[in-house]
LOPANU-848634 format. One record per residue: residue in one letter; z negated, y negated, x of N, C-alpha, C in turn. Coordinates in steps of 0.05 Angstrom, whole numbers, padded with zeros to 5 digits, always signed. Each point is the difference from the previous one (the first is absolute). Last residue first. Example, Ala and Ser with C-alpha at 12.3 -4.5 7.8 and 13.67 -1.06 7.14 Angstrom:
S-00142+00045+00257-00001-00024+00016-00014-00022-00015 A+00001+00115+00006+00000-00024-00018+00000-00024+00018 
***
This chain:
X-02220-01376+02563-00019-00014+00017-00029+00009+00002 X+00100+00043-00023-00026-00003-00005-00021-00010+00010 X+00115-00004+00017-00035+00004+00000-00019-00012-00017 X+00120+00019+00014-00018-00005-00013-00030+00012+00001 X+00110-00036+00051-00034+00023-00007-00022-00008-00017 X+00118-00021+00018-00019-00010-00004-00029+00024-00003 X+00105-00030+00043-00016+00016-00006-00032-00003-00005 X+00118-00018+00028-00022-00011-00018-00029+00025+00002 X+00104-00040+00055-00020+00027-00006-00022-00014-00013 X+00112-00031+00037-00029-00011-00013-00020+00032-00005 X+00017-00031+00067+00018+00021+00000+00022+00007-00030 X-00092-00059+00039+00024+00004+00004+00008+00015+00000 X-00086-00006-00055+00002-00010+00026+00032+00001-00001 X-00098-00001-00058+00024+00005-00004+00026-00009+00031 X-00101+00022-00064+00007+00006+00020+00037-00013-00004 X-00102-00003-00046+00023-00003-00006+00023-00004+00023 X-00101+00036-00035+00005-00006+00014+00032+00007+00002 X-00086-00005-00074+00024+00012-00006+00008-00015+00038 X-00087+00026-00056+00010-00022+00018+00029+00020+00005 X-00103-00009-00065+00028+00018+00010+00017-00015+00010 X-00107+00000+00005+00025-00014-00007+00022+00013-00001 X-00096+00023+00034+00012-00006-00036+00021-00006-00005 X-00053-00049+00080-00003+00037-00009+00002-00005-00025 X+00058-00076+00040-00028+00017+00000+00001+00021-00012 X+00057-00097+00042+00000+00030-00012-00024+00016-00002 X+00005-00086+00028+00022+00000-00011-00005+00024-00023 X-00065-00026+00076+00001+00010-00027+00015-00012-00024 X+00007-00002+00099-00001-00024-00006-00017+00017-00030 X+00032+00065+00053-00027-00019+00014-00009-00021-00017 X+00078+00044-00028-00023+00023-00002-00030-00016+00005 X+00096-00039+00012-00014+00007-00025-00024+00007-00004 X+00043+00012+00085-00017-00032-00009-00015-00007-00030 X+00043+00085+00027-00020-00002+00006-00014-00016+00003 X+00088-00001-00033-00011+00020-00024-00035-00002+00020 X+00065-00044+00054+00006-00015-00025-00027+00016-00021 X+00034+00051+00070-00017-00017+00018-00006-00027-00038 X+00067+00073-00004-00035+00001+00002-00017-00012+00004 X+00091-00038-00007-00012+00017-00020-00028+00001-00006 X+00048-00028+00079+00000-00014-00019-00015+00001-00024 X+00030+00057+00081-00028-00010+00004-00009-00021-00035 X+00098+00030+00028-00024+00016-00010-00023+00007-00005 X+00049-00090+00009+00017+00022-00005-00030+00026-00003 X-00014-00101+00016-00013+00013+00018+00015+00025-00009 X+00007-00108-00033+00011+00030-00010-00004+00020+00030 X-00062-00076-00010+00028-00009-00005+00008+00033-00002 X-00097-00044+00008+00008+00016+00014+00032-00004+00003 X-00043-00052-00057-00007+00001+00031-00007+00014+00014 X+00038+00000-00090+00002-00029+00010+00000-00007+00028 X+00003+00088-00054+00016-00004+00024-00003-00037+00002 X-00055+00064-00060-00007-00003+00026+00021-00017+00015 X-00035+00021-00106+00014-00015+00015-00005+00001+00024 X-00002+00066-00097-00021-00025+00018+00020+00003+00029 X-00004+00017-00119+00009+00000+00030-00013-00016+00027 X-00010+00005-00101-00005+00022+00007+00005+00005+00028 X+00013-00078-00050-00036-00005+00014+00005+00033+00007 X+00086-00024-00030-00011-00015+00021-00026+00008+00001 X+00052+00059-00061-00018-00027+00001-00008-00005+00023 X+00089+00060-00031-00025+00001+00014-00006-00022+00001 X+00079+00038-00026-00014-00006-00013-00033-00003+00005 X+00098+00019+00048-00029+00013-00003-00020+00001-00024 X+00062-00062+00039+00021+00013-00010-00019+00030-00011 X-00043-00081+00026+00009-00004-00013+00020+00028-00020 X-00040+00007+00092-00027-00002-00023+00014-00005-00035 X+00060-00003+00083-00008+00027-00002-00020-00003-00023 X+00030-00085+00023+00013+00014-00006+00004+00027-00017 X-00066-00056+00057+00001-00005-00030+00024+00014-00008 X-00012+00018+00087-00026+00013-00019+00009-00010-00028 X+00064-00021+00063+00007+00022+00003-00029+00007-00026 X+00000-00082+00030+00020+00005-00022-00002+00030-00006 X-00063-00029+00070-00012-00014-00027+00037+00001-00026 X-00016+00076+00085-00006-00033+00000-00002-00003-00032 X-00015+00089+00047+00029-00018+00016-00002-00022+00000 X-00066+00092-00024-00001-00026+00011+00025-00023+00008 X-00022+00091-00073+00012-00012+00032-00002-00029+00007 X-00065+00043-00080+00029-00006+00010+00002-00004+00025 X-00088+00033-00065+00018-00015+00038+00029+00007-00004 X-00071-00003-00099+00028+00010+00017-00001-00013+00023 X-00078+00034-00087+00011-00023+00021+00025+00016+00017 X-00032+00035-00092-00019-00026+00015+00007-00023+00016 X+00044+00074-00078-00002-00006+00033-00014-00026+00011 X+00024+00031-00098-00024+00021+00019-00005-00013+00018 X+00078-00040-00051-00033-00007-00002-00021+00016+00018 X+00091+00036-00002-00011-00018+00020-00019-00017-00001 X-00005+00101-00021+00019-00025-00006-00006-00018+00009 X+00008+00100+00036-00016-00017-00006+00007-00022-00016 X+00024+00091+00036-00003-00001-00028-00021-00016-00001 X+00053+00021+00078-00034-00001-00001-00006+00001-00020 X+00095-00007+00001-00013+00028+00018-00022+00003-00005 X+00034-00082-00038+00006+00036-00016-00008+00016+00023 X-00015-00077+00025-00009-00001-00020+00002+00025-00009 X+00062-00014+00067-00028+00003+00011-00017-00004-00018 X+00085-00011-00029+00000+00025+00013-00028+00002+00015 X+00017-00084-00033+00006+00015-00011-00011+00024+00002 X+00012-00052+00077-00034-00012-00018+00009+00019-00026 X+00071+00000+00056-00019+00017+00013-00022-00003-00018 X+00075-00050-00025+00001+00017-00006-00021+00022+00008 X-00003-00085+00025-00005+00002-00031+00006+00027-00007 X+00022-00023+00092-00036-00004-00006-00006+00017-00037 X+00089-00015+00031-00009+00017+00010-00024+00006-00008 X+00032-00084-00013+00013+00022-00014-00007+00028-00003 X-00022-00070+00067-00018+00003-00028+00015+00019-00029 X+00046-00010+00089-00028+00016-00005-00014-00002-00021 X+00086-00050+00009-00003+00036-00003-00031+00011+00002 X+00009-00095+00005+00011+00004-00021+00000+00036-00004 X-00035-00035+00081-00018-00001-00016+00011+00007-00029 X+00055+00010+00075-00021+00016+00003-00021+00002-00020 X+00079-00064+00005+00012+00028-00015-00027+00015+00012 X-00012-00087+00029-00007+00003-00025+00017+00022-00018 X-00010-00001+00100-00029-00004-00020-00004-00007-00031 X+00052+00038+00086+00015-00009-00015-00021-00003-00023 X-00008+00007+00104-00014+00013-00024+00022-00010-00023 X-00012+00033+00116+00020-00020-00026-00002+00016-00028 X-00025-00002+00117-00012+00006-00027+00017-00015-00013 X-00010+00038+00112+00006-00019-00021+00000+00015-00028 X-00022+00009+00116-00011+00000-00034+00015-00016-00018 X+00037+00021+00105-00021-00022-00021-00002+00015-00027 X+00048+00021+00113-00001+00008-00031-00031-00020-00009 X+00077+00018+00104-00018-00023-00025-00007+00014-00028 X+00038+00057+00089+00008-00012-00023-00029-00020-00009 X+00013+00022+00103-00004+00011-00019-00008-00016-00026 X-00012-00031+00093+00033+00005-00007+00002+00018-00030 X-00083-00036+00040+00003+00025+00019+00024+00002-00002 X-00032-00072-00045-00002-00009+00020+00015+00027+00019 X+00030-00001-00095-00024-00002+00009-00001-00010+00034 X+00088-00018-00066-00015+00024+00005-00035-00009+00002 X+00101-00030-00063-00022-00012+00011-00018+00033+00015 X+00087+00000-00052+00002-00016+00033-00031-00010+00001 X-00010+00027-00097+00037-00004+00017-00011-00007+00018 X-00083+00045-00046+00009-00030+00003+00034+00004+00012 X-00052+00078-00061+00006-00017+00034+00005-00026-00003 X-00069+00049-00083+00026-00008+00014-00004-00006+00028 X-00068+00041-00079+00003-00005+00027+00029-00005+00009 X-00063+00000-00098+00009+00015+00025+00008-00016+00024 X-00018-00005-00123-00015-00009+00024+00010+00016+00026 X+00035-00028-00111-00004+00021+00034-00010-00017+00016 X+00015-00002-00114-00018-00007+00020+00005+00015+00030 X+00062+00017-00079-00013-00035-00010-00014-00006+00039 X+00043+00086-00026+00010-00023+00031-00013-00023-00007 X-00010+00082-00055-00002+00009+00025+00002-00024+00024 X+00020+00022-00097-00016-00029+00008-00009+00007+00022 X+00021+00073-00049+00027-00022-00002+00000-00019+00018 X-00079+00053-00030+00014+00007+00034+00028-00015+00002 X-00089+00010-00065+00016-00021-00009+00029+00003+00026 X-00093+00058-00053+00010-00014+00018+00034-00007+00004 X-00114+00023-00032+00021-00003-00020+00021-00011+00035 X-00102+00052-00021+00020-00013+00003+00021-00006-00005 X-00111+00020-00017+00031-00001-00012+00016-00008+00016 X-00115+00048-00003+00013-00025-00008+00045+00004-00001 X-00129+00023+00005+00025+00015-00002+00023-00027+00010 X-00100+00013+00004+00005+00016-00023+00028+00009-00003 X-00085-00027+00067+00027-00012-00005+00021+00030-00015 X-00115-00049+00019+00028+00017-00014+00026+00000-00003 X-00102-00061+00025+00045+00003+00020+00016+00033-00012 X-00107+00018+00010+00014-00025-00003+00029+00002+00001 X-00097+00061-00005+00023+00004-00007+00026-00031-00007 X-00095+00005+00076+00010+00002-00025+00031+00001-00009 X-00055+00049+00083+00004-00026-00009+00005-00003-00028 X+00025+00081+00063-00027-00012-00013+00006-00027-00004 X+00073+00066+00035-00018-00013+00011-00024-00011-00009 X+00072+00039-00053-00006+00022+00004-00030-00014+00026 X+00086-00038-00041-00024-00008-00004-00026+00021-00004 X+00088-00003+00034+00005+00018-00019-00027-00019-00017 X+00052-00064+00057-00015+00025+00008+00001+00009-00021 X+00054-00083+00058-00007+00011-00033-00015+00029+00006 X+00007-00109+00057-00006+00026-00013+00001+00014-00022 X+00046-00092+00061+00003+00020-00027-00017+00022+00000 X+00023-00095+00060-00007+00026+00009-00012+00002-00026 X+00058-00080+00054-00007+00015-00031-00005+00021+00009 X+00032-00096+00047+00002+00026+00001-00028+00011-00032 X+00078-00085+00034-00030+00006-00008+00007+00026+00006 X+00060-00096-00004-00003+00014+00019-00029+00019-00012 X+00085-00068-00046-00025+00005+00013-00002+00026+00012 X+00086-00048-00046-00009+00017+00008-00024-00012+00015 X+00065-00053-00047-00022+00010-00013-00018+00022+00010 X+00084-00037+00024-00013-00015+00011-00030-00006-00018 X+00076+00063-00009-00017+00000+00023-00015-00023+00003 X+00047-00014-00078-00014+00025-00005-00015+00014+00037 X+00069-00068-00005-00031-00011-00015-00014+00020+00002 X+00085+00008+00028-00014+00000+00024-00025-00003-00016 X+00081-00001-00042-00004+00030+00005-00015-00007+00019 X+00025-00080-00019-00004+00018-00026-00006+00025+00002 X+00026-00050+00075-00025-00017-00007-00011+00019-00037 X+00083+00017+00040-00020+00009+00016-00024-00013-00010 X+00068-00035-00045+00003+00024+00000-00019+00012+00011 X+00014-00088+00019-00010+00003-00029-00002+00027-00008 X+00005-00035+00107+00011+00011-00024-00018-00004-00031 X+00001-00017+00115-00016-00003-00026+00012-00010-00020 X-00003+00046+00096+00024+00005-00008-00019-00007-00036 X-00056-00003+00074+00030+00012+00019+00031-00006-00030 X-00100+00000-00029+00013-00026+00017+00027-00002+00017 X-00031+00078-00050+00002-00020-00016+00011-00034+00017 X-00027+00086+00047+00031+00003-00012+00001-00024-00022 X-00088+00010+00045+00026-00013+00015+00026-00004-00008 X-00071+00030-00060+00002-00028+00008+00024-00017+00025 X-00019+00100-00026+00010-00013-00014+00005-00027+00000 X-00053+00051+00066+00031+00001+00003+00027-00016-00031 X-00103+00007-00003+00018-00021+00018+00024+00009+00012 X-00038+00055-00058-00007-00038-00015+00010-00012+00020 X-00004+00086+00017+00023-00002-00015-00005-00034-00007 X-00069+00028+00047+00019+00003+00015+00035-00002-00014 X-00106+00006-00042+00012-00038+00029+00027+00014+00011 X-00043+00052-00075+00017-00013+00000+00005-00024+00019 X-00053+00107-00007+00003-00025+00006+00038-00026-00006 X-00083+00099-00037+00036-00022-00003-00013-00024+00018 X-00047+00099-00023+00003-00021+00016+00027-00016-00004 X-00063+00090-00036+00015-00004-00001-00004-00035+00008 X-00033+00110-00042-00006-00023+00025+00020-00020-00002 X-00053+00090-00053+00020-00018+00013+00001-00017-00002 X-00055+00100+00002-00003-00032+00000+00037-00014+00007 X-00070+00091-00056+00028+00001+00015-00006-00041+00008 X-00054+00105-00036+00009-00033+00005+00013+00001+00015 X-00008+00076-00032-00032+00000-00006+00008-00033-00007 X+00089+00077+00009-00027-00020+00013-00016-00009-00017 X+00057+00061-00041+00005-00004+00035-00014-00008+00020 X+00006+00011-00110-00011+00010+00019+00000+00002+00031 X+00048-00034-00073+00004+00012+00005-00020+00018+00021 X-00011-00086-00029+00003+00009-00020+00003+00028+00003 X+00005-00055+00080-00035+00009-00021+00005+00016-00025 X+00078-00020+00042-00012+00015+00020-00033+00008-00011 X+00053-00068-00042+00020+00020-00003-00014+00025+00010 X-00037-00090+00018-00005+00005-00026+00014+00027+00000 X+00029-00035+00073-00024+00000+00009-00008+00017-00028 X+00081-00043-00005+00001+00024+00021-00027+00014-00003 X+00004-00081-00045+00007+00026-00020+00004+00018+00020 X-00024-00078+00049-00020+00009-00026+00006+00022-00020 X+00073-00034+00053-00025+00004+00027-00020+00010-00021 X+00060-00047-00038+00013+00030+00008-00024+00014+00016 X-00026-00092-00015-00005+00010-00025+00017+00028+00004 X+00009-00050+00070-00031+00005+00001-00005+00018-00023 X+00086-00029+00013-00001+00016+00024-00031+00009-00012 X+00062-00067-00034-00010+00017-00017-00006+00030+00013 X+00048-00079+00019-00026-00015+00004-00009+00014-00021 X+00079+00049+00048-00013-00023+00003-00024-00016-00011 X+00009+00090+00028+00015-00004-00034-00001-00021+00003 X-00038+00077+00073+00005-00025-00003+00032+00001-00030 X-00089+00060+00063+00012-00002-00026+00013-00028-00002 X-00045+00062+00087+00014-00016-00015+00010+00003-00020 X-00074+00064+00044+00028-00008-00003-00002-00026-00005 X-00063+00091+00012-00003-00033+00018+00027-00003-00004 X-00068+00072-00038+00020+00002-00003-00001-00032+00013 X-00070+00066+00023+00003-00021-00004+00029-00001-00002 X-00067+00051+00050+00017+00021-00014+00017-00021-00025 X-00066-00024+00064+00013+00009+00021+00029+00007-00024 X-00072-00082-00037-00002+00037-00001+00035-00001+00016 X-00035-00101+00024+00003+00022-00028+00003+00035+00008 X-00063-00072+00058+00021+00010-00002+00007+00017-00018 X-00046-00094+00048+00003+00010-00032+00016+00016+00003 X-00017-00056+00067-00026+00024+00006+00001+00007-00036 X+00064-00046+00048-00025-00026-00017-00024+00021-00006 X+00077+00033+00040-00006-00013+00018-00022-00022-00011 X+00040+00049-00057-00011+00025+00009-00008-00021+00028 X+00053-00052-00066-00029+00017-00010-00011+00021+00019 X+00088-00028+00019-00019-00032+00004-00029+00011-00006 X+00060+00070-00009-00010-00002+00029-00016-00018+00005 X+00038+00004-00090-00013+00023+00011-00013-00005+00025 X+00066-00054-00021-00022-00012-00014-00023+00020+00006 X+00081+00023+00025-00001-00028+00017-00035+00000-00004 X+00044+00060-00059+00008+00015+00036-00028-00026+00015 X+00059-00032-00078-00023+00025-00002-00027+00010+00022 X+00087-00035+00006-00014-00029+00005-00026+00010-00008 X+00075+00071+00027-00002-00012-00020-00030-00027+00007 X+00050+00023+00088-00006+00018-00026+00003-00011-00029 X+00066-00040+00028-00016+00028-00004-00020-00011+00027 X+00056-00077-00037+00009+00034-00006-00010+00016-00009 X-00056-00084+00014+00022+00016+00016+00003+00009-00020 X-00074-00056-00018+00002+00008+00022+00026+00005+00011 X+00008-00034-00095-00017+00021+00014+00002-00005+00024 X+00004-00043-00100+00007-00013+00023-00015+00035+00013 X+00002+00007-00092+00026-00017+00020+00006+00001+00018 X-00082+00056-00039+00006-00028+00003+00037-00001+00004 X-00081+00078-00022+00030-00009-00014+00005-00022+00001 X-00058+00082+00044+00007-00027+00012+00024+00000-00019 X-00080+00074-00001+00027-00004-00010+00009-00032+00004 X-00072+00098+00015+00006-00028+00013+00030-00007-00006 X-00076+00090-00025+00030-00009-00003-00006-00037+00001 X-00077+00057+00000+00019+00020+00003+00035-00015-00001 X-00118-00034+00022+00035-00010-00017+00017+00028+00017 X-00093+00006+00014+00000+00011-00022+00028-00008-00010 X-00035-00041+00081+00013+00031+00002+00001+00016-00028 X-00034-00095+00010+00027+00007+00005+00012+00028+00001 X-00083-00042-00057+00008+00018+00024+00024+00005-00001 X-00059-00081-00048+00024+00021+00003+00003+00016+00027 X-00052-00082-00036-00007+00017+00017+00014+00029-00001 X+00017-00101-00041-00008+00020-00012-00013+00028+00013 X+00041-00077+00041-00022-00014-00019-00005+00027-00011 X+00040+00024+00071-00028-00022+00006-00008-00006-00020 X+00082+00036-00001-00013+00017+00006-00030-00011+00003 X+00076-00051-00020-00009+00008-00024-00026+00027+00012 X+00034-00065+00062-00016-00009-00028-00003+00016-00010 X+00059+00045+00060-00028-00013+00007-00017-00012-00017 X+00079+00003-00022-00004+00024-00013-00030+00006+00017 X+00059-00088+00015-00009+00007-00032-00014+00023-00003 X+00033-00009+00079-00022-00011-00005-00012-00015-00023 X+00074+00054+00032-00021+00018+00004-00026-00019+00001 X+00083-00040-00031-00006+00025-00011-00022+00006+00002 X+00033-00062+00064-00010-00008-00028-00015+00020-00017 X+00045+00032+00076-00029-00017+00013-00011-00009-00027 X+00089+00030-00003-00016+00023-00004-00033-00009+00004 X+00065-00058+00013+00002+00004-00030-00022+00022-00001 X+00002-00061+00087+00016+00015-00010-00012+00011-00033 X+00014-00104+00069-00017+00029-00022+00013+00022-00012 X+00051-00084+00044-00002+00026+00010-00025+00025-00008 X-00018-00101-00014+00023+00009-00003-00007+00024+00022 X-00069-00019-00075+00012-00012+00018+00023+00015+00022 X-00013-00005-00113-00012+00020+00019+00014-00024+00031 X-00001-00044-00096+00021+00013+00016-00019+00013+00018 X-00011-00047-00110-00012+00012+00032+00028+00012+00019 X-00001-00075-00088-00001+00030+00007-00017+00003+00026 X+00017-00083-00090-00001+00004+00035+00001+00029+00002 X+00016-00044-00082-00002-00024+00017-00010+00001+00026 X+00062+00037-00092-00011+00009+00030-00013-00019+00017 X+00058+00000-00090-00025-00004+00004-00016+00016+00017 X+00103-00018-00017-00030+00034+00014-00016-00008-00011 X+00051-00073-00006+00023+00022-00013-00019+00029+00003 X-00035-00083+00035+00008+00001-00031+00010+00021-00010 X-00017-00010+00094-00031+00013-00013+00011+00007-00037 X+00077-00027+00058-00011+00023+00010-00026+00004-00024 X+00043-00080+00004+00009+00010-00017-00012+00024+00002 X-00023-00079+00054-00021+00012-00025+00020+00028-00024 X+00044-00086+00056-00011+00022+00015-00027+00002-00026 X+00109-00022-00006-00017-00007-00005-00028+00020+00006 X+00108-00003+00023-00017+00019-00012-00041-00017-00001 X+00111-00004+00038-00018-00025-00020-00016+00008-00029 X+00053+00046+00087-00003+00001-00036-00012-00013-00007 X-00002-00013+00094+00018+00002-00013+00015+00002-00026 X-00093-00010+00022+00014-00020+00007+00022+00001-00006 X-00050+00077-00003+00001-00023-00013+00011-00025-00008 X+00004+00057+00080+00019+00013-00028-00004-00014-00024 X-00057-00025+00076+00038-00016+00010+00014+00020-00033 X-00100+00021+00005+00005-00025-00010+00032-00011+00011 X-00059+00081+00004+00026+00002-00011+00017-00039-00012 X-00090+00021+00042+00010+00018+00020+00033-00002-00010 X-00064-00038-00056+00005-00014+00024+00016+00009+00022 X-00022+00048-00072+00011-00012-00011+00006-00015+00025 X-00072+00060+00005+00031+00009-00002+00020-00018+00004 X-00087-00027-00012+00010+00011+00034+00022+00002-00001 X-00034-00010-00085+00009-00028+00017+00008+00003+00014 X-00035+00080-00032+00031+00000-00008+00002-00036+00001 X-00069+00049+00057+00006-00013-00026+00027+00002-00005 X-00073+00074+00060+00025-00028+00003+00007-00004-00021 X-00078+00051+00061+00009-00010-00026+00022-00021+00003 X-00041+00092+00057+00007-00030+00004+00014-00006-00030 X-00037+00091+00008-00013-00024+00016+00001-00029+00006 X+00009+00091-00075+00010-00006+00024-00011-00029+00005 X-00057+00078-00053+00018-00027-00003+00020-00008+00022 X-00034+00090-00049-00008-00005+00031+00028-00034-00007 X-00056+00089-00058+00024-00023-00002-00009-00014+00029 X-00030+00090-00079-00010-00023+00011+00028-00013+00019 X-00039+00069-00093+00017-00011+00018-00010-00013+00020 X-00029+00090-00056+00004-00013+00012+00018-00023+00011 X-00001+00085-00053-00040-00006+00010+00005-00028+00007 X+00058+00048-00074+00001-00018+00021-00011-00005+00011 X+00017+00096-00056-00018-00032+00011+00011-00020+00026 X+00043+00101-00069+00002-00019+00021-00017-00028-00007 X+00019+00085-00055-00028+00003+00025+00002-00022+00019 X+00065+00011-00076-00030+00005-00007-00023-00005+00019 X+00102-00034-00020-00007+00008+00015-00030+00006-00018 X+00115-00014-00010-00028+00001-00012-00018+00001+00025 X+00110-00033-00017-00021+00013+00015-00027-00005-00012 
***
């Protein structure tokens, strides 16, 4: 995929609220410890994670969202009714239906921000590659003429699988579980709000986003699930079935295959953009942890000072991860006008996909 007319006007990001350490954690998992004669500090060692955010309990996702996209309306003075298309690519949703879309829209129109009547409003979800699908939906529509701008959105909370994980760990503390559990016990909590416009609004010509590659891997369909089971014979107070969140990562056939993956996408995304990889300035990778990065950078060929680092304290935030990561860059002056920036996507299923901007 190419693009000519597509700008990134915009990010901005909505922190979640309560901070918790992966000590917290650890204490919390301290009888499985015990059991496995698991030594405490392994969590930060193995992530280098040394805290995240969790939204407070029962917050809803869409609330996050619409208050990343609030920021972004405020700092930059954007008129909501000029966004022709609203696109929520988190994980975690509200419900079913409507779409969580839907949700965020209303959050904004009761915040006295209301997008254009005539406004495409969906869900896009790829697991922790929802925001960046979300950005080529959007990009696809400018290119094509469709819309002027487009915004997407997007919210993960992790306090609720984290601790249902914790219970199933102590309930039953396995070497096995405890292996397919690490990787949750990296999840943080954030929301993310994306503008792309024709750049047709005034301002300066910034954030070019030029194109980019995917590559994908669907064999690998079961490394990572996240969902919803019954519990056997257990109900609710009203008599009606028991169900819990549960997750199981198989983390090191995820990182062995993906970087596989990765290497092949970084290829094929060079040759698309007809860039080389000296060209490229700077790279956001997915946020997961301190193996999963040296890994990917390694298998990559990429110099550490090109990369830049968010999940210490934040912790892996899935779709929010990314962007939210690429806008810290931005603030911190990681990244700057001029730069070519390659953004390195890659999520469960396995699915790869990488964009490349013009800073």
């Amino acid at each position: 995929m190419r693009y000519q007319r597509v700008q990134i006007e915009a990010f901005a990001w909505e922190l979640a609220s309560d901070v918790v350490t992966t000590d917290e954690l650890e204490d919390r998992l301290s009888p499985v410890y015990k059991a496995l004669h698991i030594q405490p500090g392994q969590l930060e060692a193995m992530t280098g994670i040394v805290e995240r955010r969790y939204w407070a309990p029962g917050y809803a996702v869409s609330r996050g969202a619409a208050a990343a996209a609030l920021n972004l309306l405020r700092d930059t003075g954007f008129d909501a009714g000029a966004i022709e298309a609203l696109i929520y690519g988190g994980v975690c949703r509200d419900g079913f239906e409507p779409a969580t879309a839907c949700h965020v829209a209303g959050h904004l129109e009761d915040l006295g921000h209301t997008i254009s009547p005539g406004a495409f409003v969906y869900d896009v979800g790829n697991a922790c590659l929802g925001v960046l699908n979300g950005m080529v939906e959007l990009a696809n529509r400018i290119e094509l003429g469709q819309i002027r701008a487009g915004l997407v959105v997007s919210a993960e909370s992790a306090r609720e699988i984290v601790d249902a994980m914790i219970d199933q760990m102590n309930a039953h503390p396995t070497m096995d579980l405890f292996k397919t559990a690490v990787a949750t016990m990296t999840g943080g909590s954030g929301a993310v709000a994306v503008l792309l416009t024709d750049g047709s609004f005034g301002g300066p010509s910034r954030r070019r986003l030029r194109g980019g590659a995917v590559q994908t891997a669907p064999r690998f369909h079961d490394l990572c699930v996240w969902g919803v089971e019954r519990l056997p014979g257990q109900k609710t107070a009203e008599g009606d079935p028991s169900y819990r969140q549960t997750m199981a990562t198989h983390s090191v056939d995820v990182l062995n295959n993906g970087v596989v993956l990765g290497r092949q996408t970084w290829e094929t995304f060079l040759g698309r953009m007809g860039w080389s990889a000296d060209a490229v300035d700077k790279v956001v990778s997915h946020q997961v942890g301190s193996s999963h990065r040296r890994a990917y950078l390694e298998a990559l060929e990429i110099a550490d000072h090109k990369d830049f680092i968010a999940y210490a304290y934040l912790g892996n935030t899935g779709t929010v991860a990314l962007p939210l990561a690429a806008a810290l860059a931005e603030q911190r002056g990681f990244i700057r006008a001029g730069d070519r920036v390659a953004l390195l996507g890659i999520g469960s299923g396995l699915n790869c996909m990488m964009l490349g901007v013009d800073w």
